[in-house]
N, C-alpha and C positions, 0 to 999 in steps of 0.2 A: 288029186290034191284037195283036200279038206280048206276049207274056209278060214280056220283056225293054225294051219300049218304054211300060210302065205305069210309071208314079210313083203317091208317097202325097202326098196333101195333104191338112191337118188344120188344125181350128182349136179351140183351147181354151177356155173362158169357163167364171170362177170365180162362183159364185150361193152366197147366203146366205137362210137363213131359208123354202125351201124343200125337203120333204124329198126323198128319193129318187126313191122310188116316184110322187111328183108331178110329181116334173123328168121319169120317164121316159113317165108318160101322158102329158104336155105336148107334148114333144118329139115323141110319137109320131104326135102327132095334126098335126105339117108336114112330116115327114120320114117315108118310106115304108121300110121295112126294106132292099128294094132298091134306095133310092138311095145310100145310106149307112151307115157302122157307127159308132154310138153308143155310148159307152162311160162307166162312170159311174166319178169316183172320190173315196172320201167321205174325208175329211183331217178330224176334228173343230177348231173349227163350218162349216166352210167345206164342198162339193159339185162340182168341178170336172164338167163337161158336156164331151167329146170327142168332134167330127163328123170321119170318118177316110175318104173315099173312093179309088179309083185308078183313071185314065185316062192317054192321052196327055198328057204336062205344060202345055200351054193349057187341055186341057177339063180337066182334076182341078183346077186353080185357079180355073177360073170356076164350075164344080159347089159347090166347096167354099164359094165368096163367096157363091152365090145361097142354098146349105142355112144358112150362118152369118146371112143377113139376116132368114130367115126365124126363126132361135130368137130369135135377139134381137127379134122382132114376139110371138112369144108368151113370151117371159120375162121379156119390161122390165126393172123394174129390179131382180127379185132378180138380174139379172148386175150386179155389181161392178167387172168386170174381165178383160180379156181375155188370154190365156197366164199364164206363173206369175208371178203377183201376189198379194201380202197386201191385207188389207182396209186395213191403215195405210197401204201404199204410195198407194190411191187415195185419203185425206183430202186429202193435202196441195196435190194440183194444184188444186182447184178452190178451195180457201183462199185458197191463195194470187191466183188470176184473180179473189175476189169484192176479195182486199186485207181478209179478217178474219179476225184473231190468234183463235188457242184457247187457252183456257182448262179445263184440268179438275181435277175433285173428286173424291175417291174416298176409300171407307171399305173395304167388302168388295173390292172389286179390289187395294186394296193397295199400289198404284201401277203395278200389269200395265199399265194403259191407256196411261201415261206412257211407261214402258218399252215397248212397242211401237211409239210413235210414235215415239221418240228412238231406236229402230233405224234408222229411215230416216232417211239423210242431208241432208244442209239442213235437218231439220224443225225446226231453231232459226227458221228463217225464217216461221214458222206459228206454235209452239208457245210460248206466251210462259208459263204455268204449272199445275204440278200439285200439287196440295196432298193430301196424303196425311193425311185426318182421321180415323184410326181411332177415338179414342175420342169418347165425347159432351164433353169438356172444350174439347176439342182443335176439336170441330163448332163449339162457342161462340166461342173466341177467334180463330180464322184467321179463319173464316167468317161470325162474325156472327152465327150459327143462334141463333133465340131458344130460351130453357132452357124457357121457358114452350111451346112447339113439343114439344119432346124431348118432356116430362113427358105433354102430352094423349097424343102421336101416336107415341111412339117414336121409335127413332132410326130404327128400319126402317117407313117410311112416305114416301110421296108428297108430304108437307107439307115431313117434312124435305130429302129431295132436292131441290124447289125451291129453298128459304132454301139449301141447299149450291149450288148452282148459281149462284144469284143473285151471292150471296156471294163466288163465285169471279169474275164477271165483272166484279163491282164493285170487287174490291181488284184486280185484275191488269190490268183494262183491257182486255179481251179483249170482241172485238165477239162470240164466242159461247162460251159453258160448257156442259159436261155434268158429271151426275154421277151416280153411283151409291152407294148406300147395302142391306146385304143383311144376307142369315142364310149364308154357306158352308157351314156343315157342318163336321164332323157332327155337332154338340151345339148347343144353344143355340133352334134352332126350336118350337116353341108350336102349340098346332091352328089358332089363329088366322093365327100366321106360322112356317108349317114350313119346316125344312132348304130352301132353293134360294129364297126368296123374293127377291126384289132391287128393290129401285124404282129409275128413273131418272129424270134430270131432265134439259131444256134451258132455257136463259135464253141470250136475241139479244133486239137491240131490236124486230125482228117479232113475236116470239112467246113464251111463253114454257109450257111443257108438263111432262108426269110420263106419268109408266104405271107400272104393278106390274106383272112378270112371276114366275111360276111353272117355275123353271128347275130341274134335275135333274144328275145324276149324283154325283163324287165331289166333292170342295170344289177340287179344281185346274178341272174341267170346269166347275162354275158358276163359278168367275172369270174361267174361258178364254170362257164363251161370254157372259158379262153385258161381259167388255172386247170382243169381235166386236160385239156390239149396242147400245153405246155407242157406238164409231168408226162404226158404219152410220149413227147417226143424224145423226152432225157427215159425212157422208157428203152425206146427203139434203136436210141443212138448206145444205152448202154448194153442191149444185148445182140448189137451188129444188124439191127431189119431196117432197111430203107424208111426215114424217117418223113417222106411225105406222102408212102404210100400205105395211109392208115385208112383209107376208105372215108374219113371223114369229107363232108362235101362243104363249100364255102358257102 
């Protein structure tokens, strides 16, 4: 093979909630340095995964499909998405294939999650509403949230993120909701619930879930990465994957 008779052929795959340094042992351990060049590149929250080989242009694209079948066997589903894709580009196809509207809730997001989705096109076809609850008043009257809830549990707790969730799927009709409820930064956090706290919720007629995570950085990065991991989970719930087990770590 002549120098001149080599091509690149490459295949991209966007992963979340896995960090670097684990994409690259992962990855390491099916792909041999010599078969391929791997390349990392980290976009906050998101990790893009680059397999880059060069042969004769039949064998660089059959190398390249064979090394691409093999990350996706050991990455599952932290891949998202294959070439340059957002995480909202991928909610909407499988919404729409289950035929169920979303609905979401947001307090500390601010309505980022809305605005993400409503950047992609058609997403009227999905996206039936987003209620932007910032204060506790505001949690009571759209949503429903009982005051007696606020009072025990906060507004930043897991109780309340349900009743907001709930609450959103029940006035809007949306066969699934999420929502989040936080501390951003950079004031306002407690020992109990410091700066980056965030709870989420889902409510579908299957299921209906919370978690608290322990998110970091400045207050634009914890809204950027609590709106990333809201959309994973209307992600997960829409194409049937167990929606807490995204490797993401609190």
């Amino acid at each position: 093979m002549t120098a001149g008779s080599a091509v690149a052929a490459s295949r991209a795959f966007q992963t979340f909630g896995v960090s670097e340094s684990a994409l690259d042992e992962r990855v390491g351990r099916v792909i041999a340095p010599e078969e391929a060049r791997i390349s990392y590149r980290a976009s906050f929250p998101k990790i893009a995964v680059k397999i880059l080989v060069r042969d004769v242009p039949d064998r660089a694209v059959a190398r390249v499909a064979a090394l691409a079948a093999r990350v996706r066997a050991e990455l599952g589903t932290a891949i998202y998405g294959e070439g340059e894709v957002s995480m909202e580009e991928m909610v909407g196809e499988p919404l729409r294939a289950r035929g169920a509207p979303l609905a979401v809730a947001e307090s500390c997001t601010g309505g980022l999650i809305g605005h993400r989705l409503t950047d992609v096109p058609g997403s009227s076809a999905y996206l039936l509403a987003d209620y932007v609850v910032y204060s506790n008043q505001a949690k009571i009257d759209v949503l429903g949230v009982s005051p007696d809830t606020l009072e025990r549990h906060g507004a930043v707790s897991e109780e309340v993120a349900r009743e907001m969730a709930a609450g959103a799927r029940r006035r809007s009709g949306a066969s699934l909701a999420i929502a989040t409820t936080g501390i951003a930064g950079p004031d306002g956090g407690s020992a109990e619930k410091p700066v980056g706290t965030v709870c989420f919720a889902l409510s579908a007629e299957d299921q209906e879930l919370s978690c608290r995570h322990q998110l970091w950085g400045s207050r634009d990065w914890v809204k950027l990465l609590a709106s990333q991991l809201a959309l994973d989970w209307a992600r997960r719930w829409a194409l049937g994957l167990p929606v807490l087990e995204s490797g993401f770590r609190r």
